[in-house]
C-alpha positions in Angstrom: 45.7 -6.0 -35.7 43.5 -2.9 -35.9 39.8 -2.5 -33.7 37.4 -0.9 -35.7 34.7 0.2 -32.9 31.9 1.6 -35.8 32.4 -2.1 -37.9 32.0 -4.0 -34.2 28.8 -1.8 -33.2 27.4 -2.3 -37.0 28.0 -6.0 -36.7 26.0 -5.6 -33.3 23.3 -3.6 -34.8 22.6 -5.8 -37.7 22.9 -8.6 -35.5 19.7 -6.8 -33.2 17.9 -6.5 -36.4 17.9 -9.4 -38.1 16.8 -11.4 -34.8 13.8 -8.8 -34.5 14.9 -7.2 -31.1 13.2 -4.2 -30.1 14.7 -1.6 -28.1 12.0 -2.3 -25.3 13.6 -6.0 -25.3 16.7 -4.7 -24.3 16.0 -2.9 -21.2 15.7 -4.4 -17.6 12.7 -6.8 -18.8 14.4 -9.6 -17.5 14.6 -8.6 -14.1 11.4 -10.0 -12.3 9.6 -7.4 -10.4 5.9 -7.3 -8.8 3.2 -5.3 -10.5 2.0 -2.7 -7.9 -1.3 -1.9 -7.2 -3.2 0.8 -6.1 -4.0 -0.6 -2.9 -0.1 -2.2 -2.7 1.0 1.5 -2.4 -1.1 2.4 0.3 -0.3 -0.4 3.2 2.6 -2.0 4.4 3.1 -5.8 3.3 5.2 -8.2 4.9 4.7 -10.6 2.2 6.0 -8.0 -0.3 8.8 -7.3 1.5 10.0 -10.7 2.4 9.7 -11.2 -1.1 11.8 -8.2 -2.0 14.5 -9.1 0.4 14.8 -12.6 -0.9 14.9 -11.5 -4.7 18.0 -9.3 -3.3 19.7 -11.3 -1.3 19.3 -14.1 -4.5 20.4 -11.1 -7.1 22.8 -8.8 -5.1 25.8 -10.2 -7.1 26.7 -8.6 -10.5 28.2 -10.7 -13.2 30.3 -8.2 -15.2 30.2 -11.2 -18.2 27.0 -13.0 -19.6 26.9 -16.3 -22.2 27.8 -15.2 -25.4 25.4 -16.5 -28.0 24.9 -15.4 -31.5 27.5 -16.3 -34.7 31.1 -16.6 -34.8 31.7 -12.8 -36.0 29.4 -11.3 -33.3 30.8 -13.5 -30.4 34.4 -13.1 -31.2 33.6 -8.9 -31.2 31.9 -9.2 -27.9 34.8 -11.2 -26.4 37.2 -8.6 -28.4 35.0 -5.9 -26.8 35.0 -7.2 -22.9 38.8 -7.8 -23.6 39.5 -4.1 -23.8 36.5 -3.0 -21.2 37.4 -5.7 -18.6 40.0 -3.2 -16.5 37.0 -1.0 -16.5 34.3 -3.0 -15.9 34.9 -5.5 -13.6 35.8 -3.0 -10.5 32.5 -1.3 -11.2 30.8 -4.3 -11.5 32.4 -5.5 -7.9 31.6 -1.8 -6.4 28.0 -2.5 -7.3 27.7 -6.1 -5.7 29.2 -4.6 -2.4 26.8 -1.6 -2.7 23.8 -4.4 -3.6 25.3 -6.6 -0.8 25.4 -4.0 2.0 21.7 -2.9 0.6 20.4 -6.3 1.6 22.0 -6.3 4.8 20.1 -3.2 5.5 16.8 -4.3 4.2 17.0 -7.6 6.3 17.9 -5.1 9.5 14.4 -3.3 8.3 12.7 -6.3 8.1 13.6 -7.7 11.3 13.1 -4.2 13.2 9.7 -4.3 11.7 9.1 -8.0 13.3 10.6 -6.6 16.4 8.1 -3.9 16.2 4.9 -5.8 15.5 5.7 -8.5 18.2 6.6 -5.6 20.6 3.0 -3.5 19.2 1.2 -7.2 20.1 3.0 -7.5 23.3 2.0 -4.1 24.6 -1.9 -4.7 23.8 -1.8 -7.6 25.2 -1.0 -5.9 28.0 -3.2 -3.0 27.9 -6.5 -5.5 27.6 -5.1 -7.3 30.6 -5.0 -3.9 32.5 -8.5 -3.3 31.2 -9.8 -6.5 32.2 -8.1 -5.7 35.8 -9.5 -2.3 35.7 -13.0 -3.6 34.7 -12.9 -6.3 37.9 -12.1 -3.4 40.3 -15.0 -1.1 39.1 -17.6 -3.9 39.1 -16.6 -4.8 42.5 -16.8 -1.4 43.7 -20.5 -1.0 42.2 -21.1 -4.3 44.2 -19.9 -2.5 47.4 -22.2 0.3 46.3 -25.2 -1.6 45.8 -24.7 -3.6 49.2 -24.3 -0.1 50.6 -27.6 1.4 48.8 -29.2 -1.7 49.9 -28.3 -2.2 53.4 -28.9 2.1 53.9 -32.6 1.1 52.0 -33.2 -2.1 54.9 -32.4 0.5 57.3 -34.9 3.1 56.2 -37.7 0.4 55.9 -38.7 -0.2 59.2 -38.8 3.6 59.5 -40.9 4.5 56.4 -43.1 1.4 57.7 -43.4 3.3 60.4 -44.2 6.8 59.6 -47.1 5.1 57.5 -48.5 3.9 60.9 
């Protein structure tokens, strides 16, 4: 039995155009993805990034093989077609996941540096208002001693101004 590649593809192409798709429809549409904002660009977001993360982790995996749908003549060349693909497909297809795979290992190591970062950034201000606080008690006790000073050095003087006036 012969393959005739151009008579598969037609078959495929005709098969596109009678059910109306559009070239746009046949990109990455289905893969969900956030709209981005202006302002989402500018800040970090935790939220978006746990979100991220989690769509990875859930998507790492590639599936060399989808559900066939469409007629008999269009399935049987698709299933003709991953037939003599398959040797060349499926170990790119496994080299991807592993690539995806160690990607989401690395993004949860970002993720949980950037925890470790914000609890560490929180700890350390913690500690610099408690050092403030410390720093604050020492200076208002020192303008105590001051003003007891000023105010024992101003008893002192009285009876001598009190005198001077007599």
């Amino acid at each position: 039995m012969s393959v005739n590649i151009e008579d598969i593809m037609a078959d495929i192409r005709s098969e596109i155009q009678k059910n109306g798709y559009q070239k746009e429809m046949l990109s990455f549409s289905d893969v969900p993805y956030a709209e981005q904002t202006a302002d989402s660009a500018d800040r970090f977001d935790s939220d978006v990034l746990r979100d991220h993360v989690q769509f990875a982790e859930e998507q790492y995996c590639i599936e060399p093989e989808k559900e066939l749908q469409g007629n008999f003549l269009v399935t049987a060349a698709r299933k003709l077609a991953r037939k003599m693909t398959r040797f060349y497909v499926e170990p790119i297809a496994e080299e991807q996941s592993a690539v995806n795979a160690s990607l989401v290992q690395a993004m949860q190591e970002v993720e949980l540096f950037i925890q470790e970062q914000n609890q560490q950034a929180l700890h350390d201000r913690i500690e610099m208002l408690e050092l403030q606080q410390k720093n604050n008690r020492l200076q208002i006790e020192q303008l105590r001693e001051q003003v007891q000073a000023l105010q024992a050095a101003l008893h002192a003087k009285e009876p001598e101004a009190q005198e001077e006036l007599l």
